[in-house]
C-alpha positions as CSV (number, residue, x, y, z in Angstrom):
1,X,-8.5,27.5,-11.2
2,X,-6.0,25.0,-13.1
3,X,-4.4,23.8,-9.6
4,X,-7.9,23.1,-7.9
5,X,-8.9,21.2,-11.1
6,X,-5.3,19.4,-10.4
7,X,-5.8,19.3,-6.8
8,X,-9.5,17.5,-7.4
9,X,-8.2,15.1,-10.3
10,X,-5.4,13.7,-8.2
11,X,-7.7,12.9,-5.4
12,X,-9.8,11.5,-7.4
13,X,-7.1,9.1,-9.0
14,X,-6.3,7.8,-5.6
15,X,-9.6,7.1,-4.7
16,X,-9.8,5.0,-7.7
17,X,-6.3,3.6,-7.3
18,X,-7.2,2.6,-3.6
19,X,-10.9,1.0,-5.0
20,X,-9.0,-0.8,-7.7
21,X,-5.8,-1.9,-5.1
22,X,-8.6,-3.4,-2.5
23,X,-10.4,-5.4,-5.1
24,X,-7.4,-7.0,-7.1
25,X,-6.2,-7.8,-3.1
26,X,-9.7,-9.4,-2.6
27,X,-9.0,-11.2,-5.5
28,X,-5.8,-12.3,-5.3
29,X,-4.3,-10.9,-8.0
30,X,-0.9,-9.6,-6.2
31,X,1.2,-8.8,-9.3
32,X,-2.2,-6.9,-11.0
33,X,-2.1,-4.9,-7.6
34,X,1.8,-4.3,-7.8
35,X,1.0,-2.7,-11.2
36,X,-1.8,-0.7,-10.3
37,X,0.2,1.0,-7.0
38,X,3.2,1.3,-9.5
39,X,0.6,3.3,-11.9
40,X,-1.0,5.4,-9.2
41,X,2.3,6.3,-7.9
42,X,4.0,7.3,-11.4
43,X,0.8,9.8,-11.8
44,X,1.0,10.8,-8.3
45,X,4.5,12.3,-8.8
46,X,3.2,13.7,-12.0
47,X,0.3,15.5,-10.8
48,X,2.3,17.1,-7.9
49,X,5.0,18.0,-10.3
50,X,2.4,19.5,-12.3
51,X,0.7,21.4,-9.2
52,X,3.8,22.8,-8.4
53,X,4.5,23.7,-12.0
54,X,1.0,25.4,-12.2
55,X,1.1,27.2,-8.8
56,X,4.5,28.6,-9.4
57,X,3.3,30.0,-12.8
58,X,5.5,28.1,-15.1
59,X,8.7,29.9,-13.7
């Protein structure tokens, strides 16, 4: 169950990241977009740390 929860919490912070990306660009606020694809991508190689972590049962 944890790695589905993972799974779902990941996509949804790159649907968020990609929203938020798109509207700073819109704005043009390029160093504000910069930071927000530098955030998404930390938390990205988080989360599939963590997946990997949780699917390989803390070994």
């Amino acid at each position: 169950m944890l790695p589905g929860l993972l799974l779902a919490l990941l996509a949804l912070l790159n649907v968020g990241g990609l929203i938020a990306l798109v509207l700073q660009l819109g704005r043009g606020e390029w160093a504000a977009a910069l930071g927000t694809l530098a955030f998404v991508g930390l938390f990205d190689l988080l989360g599939v740390w963590l997946l990997r972590e949780a699917r390989e049962g803390g070994e």
